[in-house]
C-alpha positions as CSV (number, residue, x, y, z in Angstrom):
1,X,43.9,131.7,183.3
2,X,42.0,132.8,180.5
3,X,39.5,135.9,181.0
4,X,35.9,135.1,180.7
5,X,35.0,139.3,180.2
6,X,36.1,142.2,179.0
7,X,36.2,145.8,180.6
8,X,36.6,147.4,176.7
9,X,37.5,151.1,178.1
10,X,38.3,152.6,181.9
11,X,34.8,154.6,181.4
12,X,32.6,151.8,180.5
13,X,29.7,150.8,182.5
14,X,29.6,147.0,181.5
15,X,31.6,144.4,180.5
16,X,31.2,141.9,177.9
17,X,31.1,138.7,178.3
18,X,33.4,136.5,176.3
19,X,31.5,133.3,176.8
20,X,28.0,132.1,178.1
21,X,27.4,133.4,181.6
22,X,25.2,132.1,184.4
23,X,23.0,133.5,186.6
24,X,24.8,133.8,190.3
25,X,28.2,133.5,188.9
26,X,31.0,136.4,190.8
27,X,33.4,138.3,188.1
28,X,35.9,140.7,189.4
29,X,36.0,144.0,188.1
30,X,38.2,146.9,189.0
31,X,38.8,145.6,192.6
32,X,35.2,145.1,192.7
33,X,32.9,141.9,192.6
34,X,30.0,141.7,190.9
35,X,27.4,139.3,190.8
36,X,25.0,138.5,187.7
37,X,21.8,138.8,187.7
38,X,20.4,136.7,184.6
39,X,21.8,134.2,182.4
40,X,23.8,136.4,179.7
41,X,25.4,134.9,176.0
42,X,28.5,135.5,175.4
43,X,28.8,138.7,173.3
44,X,26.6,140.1,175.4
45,X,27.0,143.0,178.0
46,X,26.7,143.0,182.1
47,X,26.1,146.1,183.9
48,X,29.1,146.6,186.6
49,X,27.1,150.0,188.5
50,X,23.8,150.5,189.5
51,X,22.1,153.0,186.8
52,X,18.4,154.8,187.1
53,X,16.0,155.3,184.5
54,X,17.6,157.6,181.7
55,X,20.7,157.3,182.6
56,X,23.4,156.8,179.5
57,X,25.4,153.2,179.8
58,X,28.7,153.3,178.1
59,X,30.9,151.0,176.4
60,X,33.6,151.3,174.3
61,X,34.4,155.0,176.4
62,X,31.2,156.3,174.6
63,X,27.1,156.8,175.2
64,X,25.9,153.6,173.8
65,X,21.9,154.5,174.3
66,X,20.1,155.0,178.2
67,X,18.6,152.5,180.4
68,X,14.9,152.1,180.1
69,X,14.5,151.4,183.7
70,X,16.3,151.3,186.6
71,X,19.1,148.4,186.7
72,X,21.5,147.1,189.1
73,X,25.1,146.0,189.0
74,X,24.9,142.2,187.8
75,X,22.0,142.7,185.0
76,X,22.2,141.7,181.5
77,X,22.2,144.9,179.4
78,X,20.0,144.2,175.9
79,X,17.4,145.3,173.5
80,X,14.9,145.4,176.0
81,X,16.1,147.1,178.5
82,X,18.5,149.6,176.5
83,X,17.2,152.2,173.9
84,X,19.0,154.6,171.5
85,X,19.9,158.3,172.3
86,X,19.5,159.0,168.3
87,X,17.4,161.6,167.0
88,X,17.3,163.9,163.8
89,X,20.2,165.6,162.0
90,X,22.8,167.3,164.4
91,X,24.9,170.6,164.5
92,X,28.5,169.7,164.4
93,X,31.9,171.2,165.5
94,X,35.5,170.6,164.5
95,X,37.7,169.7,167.0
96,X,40.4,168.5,164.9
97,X,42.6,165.2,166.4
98,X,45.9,165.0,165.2
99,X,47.1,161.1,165.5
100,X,50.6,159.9,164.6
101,X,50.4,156.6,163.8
102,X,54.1,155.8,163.9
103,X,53.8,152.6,162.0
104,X,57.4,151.9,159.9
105,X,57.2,151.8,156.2
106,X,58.1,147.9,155.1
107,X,58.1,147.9,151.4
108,X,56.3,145.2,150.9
109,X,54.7,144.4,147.6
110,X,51.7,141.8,146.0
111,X,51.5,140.5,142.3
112,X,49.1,142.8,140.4
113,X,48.5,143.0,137.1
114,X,49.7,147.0,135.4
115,X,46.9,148.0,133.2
116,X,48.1,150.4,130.1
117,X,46.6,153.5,131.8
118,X,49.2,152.7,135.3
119,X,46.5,151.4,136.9
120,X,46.5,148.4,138.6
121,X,44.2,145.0,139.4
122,X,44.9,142.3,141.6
123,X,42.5,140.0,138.9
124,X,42.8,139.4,135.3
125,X,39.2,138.6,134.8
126,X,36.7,138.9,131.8
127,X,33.4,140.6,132.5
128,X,30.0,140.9,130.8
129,X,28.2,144.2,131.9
130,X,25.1,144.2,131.0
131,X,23.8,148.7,130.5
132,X,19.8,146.7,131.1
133,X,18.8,144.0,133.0
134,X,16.9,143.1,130.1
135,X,20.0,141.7,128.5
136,X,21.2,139.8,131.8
137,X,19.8,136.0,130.2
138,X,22.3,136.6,127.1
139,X,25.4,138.1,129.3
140,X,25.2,135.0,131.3
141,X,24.7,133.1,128.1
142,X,27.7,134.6,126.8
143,X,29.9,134.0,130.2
144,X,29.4,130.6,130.4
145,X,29.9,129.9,126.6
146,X,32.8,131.8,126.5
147,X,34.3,130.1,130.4
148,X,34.3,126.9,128.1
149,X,35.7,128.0,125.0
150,X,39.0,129.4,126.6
151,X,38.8,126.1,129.3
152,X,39.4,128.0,132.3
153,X,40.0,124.9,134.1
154,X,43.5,125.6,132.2
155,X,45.2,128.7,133.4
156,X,48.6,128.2,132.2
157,X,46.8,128.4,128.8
158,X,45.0,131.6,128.9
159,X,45.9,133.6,131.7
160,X,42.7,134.4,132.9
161,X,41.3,134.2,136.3
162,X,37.8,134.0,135.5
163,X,35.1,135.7,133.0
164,X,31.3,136.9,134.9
165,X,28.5,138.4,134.0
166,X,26.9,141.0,136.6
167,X,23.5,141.2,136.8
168,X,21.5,143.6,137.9
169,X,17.2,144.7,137.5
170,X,18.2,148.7,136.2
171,X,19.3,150.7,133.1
172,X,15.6,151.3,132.4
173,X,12.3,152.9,134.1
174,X,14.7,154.7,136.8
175,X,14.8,158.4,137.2
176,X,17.2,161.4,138.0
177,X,19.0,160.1,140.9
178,X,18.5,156.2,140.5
179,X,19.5,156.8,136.9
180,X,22.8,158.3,137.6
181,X,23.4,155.9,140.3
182,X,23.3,152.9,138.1
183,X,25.3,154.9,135.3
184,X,28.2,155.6,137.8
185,X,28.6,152.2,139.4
186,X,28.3,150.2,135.7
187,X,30.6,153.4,134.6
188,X,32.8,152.1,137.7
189,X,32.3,148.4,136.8
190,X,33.9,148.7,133.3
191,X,36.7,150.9,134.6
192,X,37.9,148.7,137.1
193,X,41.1,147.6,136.7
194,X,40.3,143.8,138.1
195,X,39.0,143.5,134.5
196,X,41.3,142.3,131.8
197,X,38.9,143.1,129.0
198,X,34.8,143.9,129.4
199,X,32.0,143.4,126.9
200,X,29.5,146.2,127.4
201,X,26.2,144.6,126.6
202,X,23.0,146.9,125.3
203,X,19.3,146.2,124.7
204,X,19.2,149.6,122.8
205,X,16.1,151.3,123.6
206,X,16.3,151.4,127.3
207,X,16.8,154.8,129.1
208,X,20.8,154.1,129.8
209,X,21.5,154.6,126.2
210,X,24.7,152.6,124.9
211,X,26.5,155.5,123.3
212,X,26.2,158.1,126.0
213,X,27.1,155.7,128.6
214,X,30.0,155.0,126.2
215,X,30.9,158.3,126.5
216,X,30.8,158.1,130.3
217,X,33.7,156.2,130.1
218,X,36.1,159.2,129.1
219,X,39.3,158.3,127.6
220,X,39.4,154.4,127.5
221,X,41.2,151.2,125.9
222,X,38.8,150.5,123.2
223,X,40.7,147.1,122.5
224,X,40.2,146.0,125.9
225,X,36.3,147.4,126.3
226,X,33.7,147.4,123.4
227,X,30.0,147.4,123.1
228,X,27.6,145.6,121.4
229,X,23.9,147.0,121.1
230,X,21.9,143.6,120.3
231,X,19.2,145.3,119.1
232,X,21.4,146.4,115.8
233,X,22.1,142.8,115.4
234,X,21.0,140.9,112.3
235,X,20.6,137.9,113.6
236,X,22.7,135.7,116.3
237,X,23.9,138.2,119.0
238,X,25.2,135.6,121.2
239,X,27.7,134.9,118.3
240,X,28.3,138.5,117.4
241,X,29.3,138.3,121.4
242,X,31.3,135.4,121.4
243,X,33.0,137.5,118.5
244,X,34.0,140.7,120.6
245,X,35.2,138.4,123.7
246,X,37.9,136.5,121.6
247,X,39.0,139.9,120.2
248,X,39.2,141.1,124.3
249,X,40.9,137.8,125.1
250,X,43.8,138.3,122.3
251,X,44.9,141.1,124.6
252,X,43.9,140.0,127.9
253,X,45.8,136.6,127.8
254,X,48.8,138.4,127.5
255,X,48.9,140.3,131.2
256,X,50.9,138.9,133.6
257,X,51.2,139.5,137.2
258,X,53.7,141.8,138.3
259,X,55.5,143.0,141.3
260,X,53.5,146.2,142.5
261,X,54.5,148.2,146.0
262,X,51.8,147.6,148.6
263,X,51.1,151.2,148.1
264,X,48.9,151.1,145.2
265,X,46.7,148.2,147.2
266,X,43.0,150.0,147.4
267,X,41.4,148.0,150.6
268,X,36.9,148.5,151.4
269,X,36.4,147.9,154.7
270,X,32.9,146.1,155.6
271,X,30.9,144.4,158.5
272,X,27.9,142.5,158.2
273,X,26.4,139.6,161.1
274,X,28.3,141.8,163.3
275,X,27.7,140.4,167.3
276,X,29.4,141.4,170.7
277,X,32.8,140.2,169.6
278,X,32.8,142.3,166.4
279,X,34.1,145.2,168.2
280,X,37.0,143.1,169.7
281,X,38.2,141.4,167.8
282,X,37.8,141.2,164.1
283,X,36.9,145.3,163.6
284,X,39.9,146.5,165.8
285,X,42.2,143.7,163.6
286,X,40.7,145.4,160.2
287,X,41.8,148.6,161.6
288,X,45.4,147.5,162.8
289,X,45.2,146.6,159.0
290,X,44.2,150.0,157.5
291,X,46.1,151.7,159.7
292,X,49.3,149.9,158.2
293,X,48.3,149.9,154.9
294,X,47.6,153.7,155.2
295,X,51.2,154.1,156.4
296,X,52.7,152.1,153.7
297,X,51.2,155.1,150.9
298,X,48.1,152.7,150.3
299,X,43.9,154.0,150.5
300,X,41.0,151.8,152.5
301,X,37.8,153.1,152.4
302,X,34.5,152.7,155.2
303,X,31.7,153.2,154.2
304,X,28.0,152.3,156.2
305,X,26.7,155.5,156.6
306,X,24.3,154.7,158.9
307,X,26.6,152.5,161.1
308,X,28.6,155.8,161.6
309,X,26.0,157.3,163.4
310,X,26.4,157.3,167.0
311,X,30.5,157.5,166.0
312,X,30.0,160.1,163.8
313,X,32.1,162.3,165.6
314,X,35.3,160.4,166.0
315,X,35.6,160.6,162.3
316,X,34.6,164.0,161.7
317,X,37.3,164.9,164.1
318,X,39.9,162.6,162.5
319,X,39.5,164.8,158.9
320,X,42.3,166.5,157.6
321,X,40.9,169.8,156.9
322,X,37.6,171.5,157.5
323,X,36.6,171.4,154.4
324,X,36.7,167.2,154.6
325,X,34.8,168.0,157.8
326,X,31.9,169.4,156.2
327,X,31.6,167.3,153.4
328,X,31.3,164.3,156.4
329,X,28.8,166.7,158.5
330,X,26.5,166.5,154.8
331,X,27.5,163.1,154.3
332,X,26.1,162.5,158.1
333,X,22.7,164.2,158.0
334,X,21.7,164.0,154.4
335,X,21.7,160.2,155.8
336,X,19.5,160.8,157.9
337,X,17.4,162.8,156.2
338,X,17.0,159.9,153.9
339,X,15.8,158.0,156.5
340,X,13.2,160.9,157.9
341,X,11.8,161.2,154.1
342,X,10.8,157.7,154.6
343,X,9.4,158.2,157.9
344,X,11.7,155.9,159.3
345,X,13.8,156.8,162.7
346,X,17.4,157.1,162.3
347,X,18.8,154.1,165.2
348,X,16.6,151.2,164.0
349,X,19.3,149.7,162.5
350,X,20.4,146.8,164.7
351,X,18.7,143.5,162.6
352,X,17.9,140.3,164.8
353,X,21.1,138.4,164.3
354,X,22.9,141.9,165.5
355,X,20.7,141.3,168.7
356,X,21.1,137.9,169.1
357,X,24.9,138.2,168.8
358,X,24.9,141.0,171.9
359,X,24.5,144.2,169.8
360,X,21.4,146.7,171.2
361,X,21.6,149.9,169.8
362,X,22.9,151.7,166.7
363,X,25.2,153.4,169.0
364,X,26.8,150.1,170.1
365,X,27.1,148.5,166.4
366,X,28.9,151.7,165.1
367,X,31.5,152.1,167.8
368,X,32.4,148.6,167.1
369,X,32.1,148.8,163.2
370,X,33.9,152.3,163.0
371,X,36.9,150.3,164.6
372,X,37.6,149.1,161.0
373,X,39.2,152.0,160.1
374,X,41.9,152.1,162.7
375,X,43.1,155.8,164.1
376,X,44.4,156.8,160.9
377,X,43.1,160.5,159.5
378,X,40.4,160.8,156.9
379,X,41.6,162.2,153.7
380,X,38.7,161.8,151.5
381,X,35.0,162.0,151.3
382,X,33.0,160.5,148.3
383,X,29.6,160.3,147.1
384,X,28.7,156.9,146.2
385,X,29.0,156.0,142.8
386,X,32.2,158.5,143.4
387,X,35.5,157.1,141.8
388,X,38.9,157.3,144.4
389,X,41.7,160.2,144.0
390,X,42.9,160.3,147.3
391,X,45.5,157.6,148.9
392,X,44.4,157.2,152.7
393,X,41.4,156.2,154.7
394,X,38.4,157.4,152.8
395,X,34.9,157.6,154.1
396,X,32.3,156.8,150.9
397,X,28.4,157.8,151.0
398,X,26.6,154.3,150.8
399,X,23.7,152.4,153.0
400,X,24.5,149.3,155.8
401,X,23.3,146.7,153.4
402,X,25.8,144.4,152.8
403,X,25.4,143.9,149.2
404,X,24.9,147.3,148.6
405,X,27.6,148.8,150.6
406,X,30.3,145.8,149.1
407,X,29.3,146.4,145.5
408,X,30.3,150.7,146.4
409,X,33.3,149.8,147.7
410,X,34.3,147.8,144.9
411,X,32.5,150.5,142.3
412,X,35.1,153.1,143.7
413,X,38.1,151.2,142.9
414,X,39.1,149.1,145.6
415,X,40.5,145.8,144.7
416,X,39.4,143.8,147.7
417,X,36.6,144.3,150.6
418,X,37.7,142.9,153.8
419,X,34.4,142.0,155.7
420,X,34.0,141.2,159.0
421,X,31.2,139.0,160.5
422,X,30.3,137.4,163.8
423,X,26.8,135.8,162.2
424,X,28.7,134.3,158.7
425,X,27.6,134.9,155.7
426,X,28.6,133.3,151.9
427,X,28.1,136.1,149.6
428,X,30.7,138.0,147.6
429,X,30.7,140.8,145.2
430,X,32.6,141.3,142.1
431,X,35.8,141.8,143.6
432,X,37.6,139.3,146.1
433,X,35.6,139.6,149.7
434,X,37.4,138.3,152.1
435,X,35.3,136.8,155.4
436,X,37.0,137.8,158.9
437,X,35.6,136.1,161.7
438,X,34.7,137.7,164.9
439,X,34.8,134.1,166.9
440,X,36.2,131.2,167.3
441,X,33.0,129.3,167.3
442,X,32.3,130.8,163.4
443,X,35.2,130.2,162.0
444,X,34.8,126.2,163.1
445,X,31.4,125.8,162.1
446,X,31.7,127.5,158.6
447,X,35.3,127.2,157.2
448,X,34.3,127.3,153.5
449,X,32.8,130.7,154.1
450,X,35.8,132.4,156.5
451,X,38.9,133.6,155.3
452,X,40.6,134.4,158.2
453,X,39.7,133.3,162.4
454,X,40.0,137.1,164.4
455,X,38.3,135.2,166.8
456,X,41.5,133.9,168.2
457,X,42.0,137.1,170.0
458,X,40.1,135.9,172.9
459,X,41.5,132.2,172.3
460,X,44.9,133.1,173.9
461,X,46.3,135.0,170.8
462,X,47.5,138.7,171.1
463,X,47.0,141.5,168.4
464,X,50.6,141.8,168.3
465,X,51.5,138.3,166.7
466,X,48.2,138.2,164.2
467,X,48.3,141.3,162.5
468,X,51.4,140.3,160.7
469,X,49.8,137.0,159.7
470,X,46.7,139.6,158.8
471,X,48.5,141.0,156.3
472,X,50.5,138.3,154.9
473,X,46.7,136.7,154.2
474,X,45.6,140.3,152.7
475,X,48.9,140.2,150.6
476,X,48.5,136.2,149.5
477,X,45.2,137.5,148.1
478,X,45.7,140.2,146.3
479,X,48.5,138.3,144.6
480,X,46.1,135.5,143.0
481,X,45.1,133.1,146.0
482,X,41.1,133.1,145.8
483,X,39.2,134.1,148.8
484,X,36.3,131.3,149.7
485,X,33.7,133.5,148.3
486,X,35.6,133.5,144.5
487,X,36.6,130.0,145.3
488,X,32.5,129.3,146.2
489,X,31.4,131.2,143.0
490,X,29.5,133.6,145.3
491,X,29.8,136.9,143.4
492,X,27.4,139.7,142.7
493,X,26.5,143.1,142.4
494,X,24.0,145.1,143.8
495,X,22.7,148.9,143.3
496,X,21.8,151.5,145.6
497,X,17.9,153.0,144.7
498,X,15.8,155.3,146.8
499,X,12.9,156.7,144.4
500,X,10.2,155.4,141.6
501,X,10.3,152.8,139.3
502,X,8.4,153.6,136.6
């Protein structure tokens, strides 16, 4: 008989409820019946012990925020009756856990394409990057011109998975930190080894000037990336363009995918529509994932700063060293200092569809998101706009917002974002983002935007039998089979900014 709930940890004070739940109906829990008090959606959570006012409710073995009033065995724990324990920036201490995670090396490889500096991509794409927005028009000008002229439609021709143009509004009127922000993740954008060949495009006069981005670059193919500064053009700079990207092409046409070990495969771990399932199924399946890949020599990364808090602790305690500590402490509370210098609190993060879906506190979304990241160690700490050198779960400084957060993850060198979603969504960034679905019920109603159905881990499935298929479906992709979001078009990038625009 299939189980309509779920008792997540031994300490928990609810359950959740794995489908729609009526008022009056009897669940059995430890020995103990229970009787609910209001209609509850599935996702949602039922209290299973009488609590008073202030008292903490936990789930997932952890503080999840304290009841606003007194409850009763039977009620339906939400939003309104649930607030956050979160406050300011915290003192922190190390209390190092040491995890084996006894996982068997399989040698397993994907097709990747071997870049001339030993890098490796899992794309052979083309891309436009504009250093302005003011030159966005023309780089998508350019993209589509060129998408014709090689007839993609063809790849046995040409080799090439696709050519894009990313967009973005900066390059200009930013300062100090903003500036160096979009610097790094363009810098990041051109380096990335998805990219066959890349056109720098420049206005000329804006305040990301051409040549000292150029020089950003450090050492780097200059047959494979060139500028153009349009402004120095004497007339048609969409020809002068189209020019560069058939001398790019002559070189990029020739890669061919390769056998690479899963080692070098550089995995961003995501969530976004996350509901009550989230932290059931499709998060703990991402970080059966990492965990594996992480054993095999390969790097995922999490990032979501403010999703960590509330679970800040259980990675802080996972680093390596103390030093790794401390740059995660900083990482922690110069977050929420941001959020303080705004005059914002630091738990109202929870948006509608989290609520609707059966998430009520920040405490309750980051328990379930930090389950991405499995029970591997943290071996590195970036900044965002930071480029990877360590192999490993990293942790990477960026915001909750998905387009944001996707386009960091990406900027530091992984290859593919696996996102996770109970709510859905379409979008992509400019590497492959692969949709995992928290439920059944998803993954039904919106097939051409899910990858992969988690949700069949309260269907009858265990996590035994799909993590292999899992990573067989990672693997398929990052050997050349299009995740819906490339084969949609959906593909963007977007930039981090906190100060002026002037």
């Amino acid at each position: 008989m299939q189980t309509t709930f779920l008792k997540i940890n031994p300490a928990d004070s609810v359950v959740v409820c794995l489908q729609p739940k009526q008022a009056g109906d009897v669940i059995e829990v430890d020995g103990k019946h229970v009787t609910l008090r209001q209609d509850t959606p599935a996702g949602h959570k039922v209290l299973i012990k009488d609590v008073r006012q202030g008292d903490d409710i936990i789930k997932y073995g952890y503080p999840i925020g304290h009841a606003l009033e007194d409850m009763k065995a039977g009620d339906w724990v939400n939003e309104h009756n649930l607030k956050t324990n979160l406050k300011g920036t915290l003192e922190y201490t190390y209390a190092p856990v040491d995890e084996q995670l006894a996982i068997p090396v399989e040698n397993r490889t994907f097709k990747g394409f071997v870049r001339n500096n030993g890098d490796v991509g899992v794309r052979n794409e083309i891309w436009i990057v504009p250093t302005v927005g003011c030159v966005n028009g023309i780089a998508e000008r350019l993209a589509n011109q060129f998408s014709k002229e090689i007839g993609l439609d063809d790849q046995s021709q040409n080799n090439i998975d696709a050519v894009h143009a990313w967009h973005h509004n900066y390059g200009c009127s930013q300062l100090s930190g903003d500036h160096e922000n979009t610097r790094k993740v363009l810098r990041d954008l051109v380096l990335h080894p998805n990219a066959g060949g890349v056109l720098v495009l420049a206005l000329g006069c804006e305040n990301n000037q051409p040549d000292e981005f150029m020089k950003l670059l450090g050492d780097y193919d200059h047959d494979r990336i060139r500028l153009l500064v349009t402004q120095q053009v004497d007339g048609d700079e969409v020809e002068a363009g189209m020019a560069i990207l058939r001398d790019i092409y002559r070189f990029a046409r020739e890669d061919r995918r390769t056998d690479v070990p899963v080692s070098r495969l550089r995995v961003g771990l995501k969530c976004g529509g996350s509901d009550g399932f989230s932290g059931i199924t499709a998060n703990p399946l991402v970080g059966e994932f990492s965990d594996w890949l992480v054993a095999q020599g390969g790097t995922s990364v999490l990032t979501e700063v403010p999703e960590m808090f509330g679970a800040e602790t259980i990675l802080m305690n996972r680093c390596e060293t103390r030093e790794l500590f401390e740059q995660t402490v900083s990482m922690i509370n110069n977050f929420k200092e941001y959020f303080l210098s705004h005059g914002e609190p630091v738990g109202e993060n929870p948006s509608p569809g989290n609520k609707a879906g059966g998430i009520s506190t920040l405490e309750d979304k980051a328990l379930g998101c930090t389950q991405k990241c499995g029970r591997a160690p943290v071996s590195g700490v970036m900044e965002y706009g930071d480029r990877l050198e360590h192999n490993g779960l990293n942790l990477l400084s960026a915001p909750g917002n998905d387009l944001v957060a996707a386009t960091a993850l990406a900027s530091c060198g992984c290859h593919i974002v696996l996102f996770t979603t109970g709510r859905g969504t379409p979008f992509g960034t400019f590497v492959p983002t692969m949709k995992i679905a928290t439920n059944p019920t998803l993954a039904q109603r919106k097939p051409q935007w899910v990858d992969f159905n988690a949700g069949q881990l309260v269907t009858g499935r265990t996590m035994k039998e799909l993590v292999p298929e899992f990573i067989d479906k990672v693997l398929s992709v990052a050997s050349g089979e299009l995740a819906r979001n490339e084969e949609n078009g959906y593909r963007e990038i977007s930039i981090f900014k906190n100060g002026v625009t002037l």
